[in-house]
C-alpha positions as CSV (number, residue, x, y, z in Angstrom):
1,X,142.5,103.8,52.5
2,X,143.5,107.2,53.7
3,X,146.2,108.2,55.8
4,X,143.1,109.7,58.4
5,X,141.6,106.1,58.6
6,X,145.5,104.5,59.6
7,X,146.1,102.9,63.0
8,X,149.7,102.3,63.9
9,X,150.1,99.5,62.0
10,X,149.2,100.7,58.5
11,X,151.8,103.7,59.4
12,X,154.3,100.8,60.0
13,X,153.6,99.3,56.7
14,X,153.4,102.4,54.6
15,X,156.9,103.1,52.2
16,X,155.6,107.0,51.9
17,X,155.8,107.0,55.5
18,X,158.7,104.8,56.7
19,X,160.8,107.6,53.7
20,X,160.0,110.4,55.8
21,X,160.9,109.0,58.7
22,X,164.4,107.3,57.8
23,X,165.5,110.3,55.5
24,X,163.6,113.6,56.2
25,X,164.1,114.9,53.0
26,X,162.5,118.5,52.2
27,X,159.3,117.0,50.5
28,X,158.0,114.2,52.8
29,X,158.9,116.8,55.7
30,X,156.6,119.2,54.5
31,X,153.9,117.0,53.5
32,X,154.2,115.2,57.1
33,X,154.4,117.9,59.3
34,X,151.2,119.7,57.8
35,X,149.4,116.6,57.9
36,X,150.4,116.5,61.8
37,X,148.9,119.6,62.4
38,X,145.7,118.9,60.2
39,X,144.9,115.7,61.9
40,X,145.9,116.1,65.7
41,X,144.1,112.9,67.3
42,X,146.4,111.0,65.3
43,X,149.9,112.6,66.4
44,X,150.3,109.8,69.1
45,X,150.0,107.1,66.5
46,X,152.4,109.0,63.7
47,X,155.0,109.5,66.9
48,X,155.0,105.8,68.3
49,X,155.1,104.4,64.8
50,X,158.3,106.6,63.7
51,X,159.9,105.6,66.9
52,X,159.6,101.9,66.3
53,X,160.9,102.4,62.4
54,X,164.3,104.1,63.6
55,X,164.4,101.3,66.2
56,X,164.2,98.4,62.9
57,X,166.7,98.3,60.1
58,X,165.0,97.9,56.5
59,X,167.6,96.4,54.0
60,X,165.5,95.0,51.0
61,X,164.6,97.4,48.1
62,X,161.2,98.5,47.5
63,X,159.3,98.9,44.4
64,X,156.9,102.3,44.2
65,X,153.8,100.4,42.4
66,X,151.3,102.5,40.5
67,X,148.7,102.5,43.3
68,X,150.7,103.9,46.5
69,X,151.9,106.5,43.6
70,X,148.8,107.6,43.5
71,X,147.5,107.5,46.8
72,X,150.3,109.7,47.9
73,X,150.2,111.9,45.0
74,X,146.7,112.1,45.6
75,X,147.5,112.8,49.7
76,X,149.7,115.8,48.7
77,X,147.5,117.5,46.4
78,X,144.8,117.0,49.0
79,X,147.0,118.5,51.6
80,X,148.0,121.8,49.8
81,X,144.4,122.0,48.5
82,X,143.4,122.5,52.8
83,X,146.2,124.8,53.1
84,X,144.8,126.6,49.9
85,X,141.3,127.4,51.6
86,X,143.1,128.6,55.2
87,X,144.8,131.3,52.8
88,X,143.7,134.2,51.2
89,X,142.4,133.1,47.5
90,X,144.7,133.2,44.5
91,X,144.2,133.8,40.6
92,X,143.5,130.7,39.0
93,X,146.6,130.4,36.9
94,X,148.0,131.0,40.1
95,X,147.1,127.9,41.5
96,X,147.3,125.7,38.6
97,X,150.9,127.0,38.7
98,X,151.2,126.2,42.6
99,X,149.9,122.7,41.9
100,X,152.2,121.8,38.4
101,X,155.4,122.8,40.7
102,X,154.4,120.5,43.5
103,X,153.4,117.8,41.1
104,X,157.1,118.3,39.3
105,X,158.4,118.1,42.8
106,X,156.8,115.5,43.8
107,X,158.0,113.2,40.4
108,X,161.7,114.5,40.6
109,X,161.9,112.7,44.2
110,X,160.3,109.6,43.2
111,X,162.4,109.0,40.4
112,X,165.2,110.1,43.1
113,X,164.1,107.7,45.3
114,X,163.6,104.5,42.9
115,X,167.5,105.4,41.8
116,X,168.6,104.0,44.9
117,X,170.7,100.7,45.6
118,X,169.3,100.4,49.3
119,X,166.2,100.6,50.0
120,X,163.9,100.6,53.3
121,X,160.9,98.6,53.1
122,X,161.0,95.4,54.0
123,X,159.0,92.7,51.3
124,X,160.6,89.4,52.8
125,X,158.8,87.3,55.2
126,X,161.4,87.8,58.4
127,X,161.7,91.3,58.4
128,X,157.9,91.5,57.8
129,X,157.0,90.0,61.1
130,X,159.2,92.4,62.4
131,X,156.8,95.0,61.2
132,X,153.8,93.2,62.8
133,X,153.8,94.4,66.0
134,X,151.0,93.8,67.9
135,X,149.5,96.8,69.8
136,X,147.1,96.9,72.7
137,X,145.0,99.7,73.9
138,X,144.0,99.6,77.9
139,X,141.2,102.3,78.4
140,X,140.2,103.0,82.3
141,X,136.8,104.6,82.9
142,X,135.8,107.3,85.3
143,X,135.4,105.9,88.5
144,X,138.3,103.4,87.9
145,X,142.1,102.8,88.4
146,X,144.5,100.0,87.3
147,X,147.4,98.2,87.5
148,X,149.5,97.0,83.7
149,X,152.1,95.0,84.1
150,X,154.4,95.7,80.9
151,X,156.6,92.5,79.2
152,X,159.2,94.0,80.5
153,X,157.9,93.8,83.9
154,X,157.5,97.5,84.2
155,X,154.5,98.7,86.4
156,X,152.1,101.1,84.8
157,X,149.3,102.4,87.5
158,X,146.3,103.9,85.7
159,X,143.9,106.8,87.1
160,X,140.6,106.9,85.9
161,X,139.5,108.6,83.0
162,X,143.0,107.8,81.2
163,X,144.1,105.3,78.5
164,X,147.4,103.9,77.8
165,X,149.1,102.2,74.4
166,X,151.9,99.6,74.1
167,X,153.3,96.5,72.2
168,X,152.2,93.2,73.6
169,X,156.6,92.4,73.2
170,X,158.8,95.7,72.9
171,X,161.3,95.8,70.2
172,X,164.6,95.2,70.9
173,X,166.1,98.4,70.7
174,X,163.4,100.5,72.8
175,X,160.6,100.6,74.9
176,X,157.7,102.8,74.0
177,X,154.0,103.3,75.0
178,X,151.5,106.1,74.7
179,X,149.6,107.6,77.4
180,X,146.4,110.1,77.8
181,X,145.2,111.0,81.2
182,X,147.4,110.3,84.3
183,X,149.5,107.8,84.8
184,X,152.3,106.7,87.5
185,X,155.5,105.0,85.9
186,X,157.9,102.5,87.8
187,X,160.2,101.2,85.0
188,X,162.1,98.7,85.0
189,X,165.9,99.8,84.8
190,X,167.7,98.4,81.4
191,X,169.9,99.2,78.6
192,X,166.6,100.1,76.2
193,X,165.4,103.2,76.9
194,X,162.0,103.7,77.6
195,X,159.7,106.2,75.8
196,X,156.5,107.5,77.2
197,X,154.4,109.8,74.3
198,X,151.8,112.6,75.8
199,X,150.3,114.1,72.9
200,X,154.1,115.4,71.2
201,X,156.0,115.3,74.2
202,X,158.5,112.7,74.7
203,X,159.6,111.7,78.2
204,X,162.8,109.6,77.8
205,X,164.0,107.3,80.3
206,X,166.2,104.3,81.8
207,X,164.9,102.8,84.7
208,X,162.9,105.6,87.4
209,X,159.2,106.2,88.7
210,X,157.2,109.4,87.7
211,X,154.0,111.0,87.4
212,X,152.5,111.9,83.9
213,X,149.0,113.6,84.3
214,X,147.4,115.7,81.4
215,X,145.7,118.3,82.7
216,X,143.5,121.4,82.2
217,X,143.5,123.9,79.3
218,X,146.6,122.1,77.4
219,X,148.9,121.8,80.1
220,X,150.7,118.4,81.2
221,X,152.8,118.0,84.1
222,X,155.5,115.1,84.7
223,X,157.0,115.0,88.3
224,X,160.2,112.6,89.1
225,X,159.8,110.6,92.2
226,X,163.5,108.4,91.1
227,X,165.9,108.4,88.8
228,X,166.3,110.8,85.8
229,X,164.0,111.6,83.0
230,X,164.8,114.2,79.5
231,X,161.5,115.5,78.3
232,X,161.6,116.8,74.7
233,X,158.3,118.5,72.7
234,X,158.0,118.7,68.9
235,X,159.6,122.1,69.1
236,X,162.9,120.8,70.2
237,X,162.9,122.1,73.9
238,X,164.3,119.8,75.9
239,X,164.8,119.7,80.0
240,X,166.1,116.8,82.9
241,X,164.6,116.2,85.7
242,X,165.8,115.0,88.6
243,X,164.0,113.5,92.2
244,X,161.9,115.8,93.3
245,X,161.3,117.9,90.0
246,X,157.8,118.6,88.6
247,X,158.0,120.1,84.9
248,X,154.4,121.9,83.8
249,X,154.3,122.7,80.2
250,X,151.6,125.1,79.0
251,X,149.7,124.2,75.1
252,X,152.6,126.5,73.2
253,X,154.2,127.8,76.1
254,X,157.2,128.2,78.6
255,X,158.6,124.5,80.4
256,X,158.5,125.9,84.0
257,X,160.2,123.3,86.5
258,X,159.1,123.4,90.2
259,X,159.2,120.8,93.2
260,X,156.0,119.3,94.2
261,X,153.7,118.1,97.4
262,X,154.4,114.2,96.7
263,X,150.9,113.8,98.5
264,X,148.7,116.1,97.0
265,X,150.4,114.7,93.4
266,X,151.2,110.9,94.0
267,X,148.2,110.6,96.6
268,X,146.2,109.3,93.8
269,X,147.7,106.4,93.4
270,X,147.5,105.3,97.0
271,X,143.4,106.1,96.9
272,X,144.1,109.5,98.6
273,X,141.4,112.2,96.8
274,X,143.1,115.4,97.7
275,X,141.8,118.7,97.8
276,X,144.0,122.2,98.0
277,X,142.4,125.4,97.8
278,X,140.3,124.2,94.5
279,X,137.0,126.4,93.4
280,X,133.7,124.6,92.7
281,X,134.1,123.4,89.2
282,X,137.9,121.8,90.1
283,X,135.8,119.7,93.2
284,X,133.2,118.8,90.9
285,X,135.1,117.6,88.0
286,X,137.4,115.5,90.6
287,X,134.3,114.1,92.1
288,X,132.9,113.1,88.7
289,X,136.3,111.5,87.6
290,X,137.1,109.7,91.3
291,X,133.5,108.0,91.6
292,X,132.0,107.8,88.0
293,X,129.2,109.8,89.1
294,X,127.2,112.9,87.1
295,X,126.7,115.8,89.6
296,X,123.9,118.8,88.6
297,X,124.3,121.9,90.2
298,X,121.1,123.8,91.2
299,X,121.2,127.9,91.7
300,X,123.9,130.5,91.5
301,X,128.0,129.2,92.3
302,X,129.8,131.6,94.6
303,X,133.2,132.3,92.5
304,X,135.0,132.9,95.3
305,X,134.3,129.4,96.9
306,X,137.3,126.9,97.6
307,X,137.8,124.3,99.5
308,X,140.5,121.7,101.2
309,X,140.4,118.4,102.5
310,X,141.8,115.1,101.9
311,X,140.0,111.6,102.0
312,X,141.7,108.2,101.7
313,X,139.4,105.1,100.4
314,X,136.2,107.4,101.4
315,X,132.5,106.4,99.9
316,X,131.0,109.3,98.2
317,X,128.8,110.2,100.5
318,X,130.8,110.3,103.4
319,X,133.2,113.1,101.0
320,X,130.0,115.0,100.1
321,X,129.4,115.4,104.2
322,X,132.4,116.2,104.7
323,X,132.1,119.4,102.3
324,X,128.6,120.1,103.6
325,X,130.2,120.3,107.0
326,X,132.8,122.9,106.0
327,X,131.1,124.9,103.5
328,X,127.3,124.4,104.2
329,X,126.3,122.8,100.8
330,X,122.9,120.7,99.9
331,X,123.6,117.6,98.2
332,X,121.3,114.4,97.2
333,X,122.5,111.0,95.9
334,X,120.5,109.3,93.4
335,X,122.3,106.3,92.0
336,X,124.6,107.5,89.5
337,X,123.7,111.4,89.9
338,X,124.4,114.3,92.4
339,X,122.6,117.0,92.8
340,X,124.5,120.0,94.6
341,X,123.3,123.4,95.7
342,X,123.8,126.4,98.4
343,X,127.4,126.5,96.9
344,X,128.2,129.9,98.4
């Protein structure tokens, strides 16, 4: 099985993996962290699994057998042989040489690591329930929201269009669940932190309620409604936020910390579909996600054309009049599709 094919669980049984994340030495860095970048839609999974490894303590030694040798052999040479064809091409002793080094590498630190008296991977029956975490995946669909209640009696309130993972029982040491989409946090004040992962950011917190939403063009945005939260990406910037706060972060760019409109960001939550200045394709889009609907646009889009308003528990229709009233478009309803024109 290849590391591409792993859920969370074969992460939290793998001794190549559990290595890198107890010791971070220079090999099992490297390997990792390309492998990261190479396979992206599994970040979340590499992320939650690592944080609930740090959170157990392995004391039983573990045996390298022939097999996972090769499989992770085989994983490294696979690796640098992607990295090989992003890269200007070499001579082919140049390569061969390239390969024996990492090869010679590679052995050095496995004999390294089978020299060891303590080792990290559990094989006895106790500390292997430990490892058996169950996982649960709760996807909401456009058109959508909903309420999780966490085992720790945290309150998790879903939009649509978003998915959020957690442990049926949190470890004892920390709380930590994945989230894509938006979501709206009130956790439950303890001496675990709790641990939300957006796609390589960490939010890290005690006990407060906030807004994660993922948004546009590789942006996220967290805003702080109580308590405190640290935010940290996997390029070690870190900021607090306090009551109030709203921290955007840009795909590879600045953390810019604002305040925010507690309506026009939290109105969601409360069934309020808010609109501020937004062109055509921002309406649309929120219209598609809010009511599970397909809207097809007929004739030219003026570029130019916004629009505001704000609806609390409104039909479809009745939001669609309400646009036509103020901006004079054509719209028909046919089941699940909306046809819109005259958008000038």
């Amino acid at each position: 099985m290849k590391y591409e094919d792993f859920d969370i669980e074969d992460f939290l049984k793998d001794e190549f993996f559990i290595h890198w994340v107890i010791y971070r030495d220079e090999d099992t860095v490297h390997f990792w962290e390309k492998w990261v970048q190479q396979h992206p839609k599994k970040r979340h999974a590499v992320y939650i699994a690592a944080d609930i490894i740090r959170s157990i303590g392995y004391k039983e030694k573990v045996e390298l057998d022939d097999k996972l040798y090769l499989e992770t052999f085989e994983n490294i040479l696979l690796a640098e042989n992607n990295q090989f064809e992003k890269t200007p091409p070499k001579s082919w002793w140049a390569s061969l040489f390239h390969i024996r080094n990492i090869a010679a590498v590679f052995l050095i630190s496995i004999l390294f690591w089978l020299s060891w008296d303590i080792f990290l991977t559990p094989k006895r029956t106790d500390n292997k329930l430990q490892l058996e975490v169950e996982w649960i995946t709760k996807t909401v669909p456009v058109g959508k929201k909903s309420v999780i209640t966490l085992s720790d009696g945290s309150k998790i309130f879903m939009n649509s269009n978003s998915e959020l993972s957690y442990p049926k029982v949190f470890s004892d040491t920390v709380r930590t669940v994945a989230v894509k989409g938006e979501a709206f946090f009130e956790v439950i004040k303890e001496e675990r932190p709790f641990v939300v992962n957006v796609d390589g950011i960490k939010i890290n917190v005690l006990g407060t309620s906030f807004n994660v939403k993922e948004m546009e063009e590789g942006k996220l945005s967290v805003a702080l409604v109580t308590g405190k939260v640290r935010v940290n990406d996997d390029s070690g910037n870190q900021v607090n936020l306090h009551p109030k706060e709203m921290l955007v972060i840009r795909d590879n760019g600045p953390f810019i910390k604002t305040e925010f409109d507690s309506l026009e960001v939290l109105g969601w939550k409360n069934k309020y579909l808010i609109f501020k200045k937004e062109n055509f394709n921002s309406v649309k889009k929120k219209l598609e996600n809010w009511y599970g609907v397909e809207i097809e646009v007929k004739g030219w889009v003026n570029p130019r054309w916004t629009y505001s308003g704000m609806y609390q528990d409104e039909m479809l229709e009745n939001v669609l009049k309400g646009i036509s009233l103020t901006s004079g478009i054509h719209y028909s309803i046919k089941n699940k599709k909306v046809v819109i024109s005259n958008v000038k």
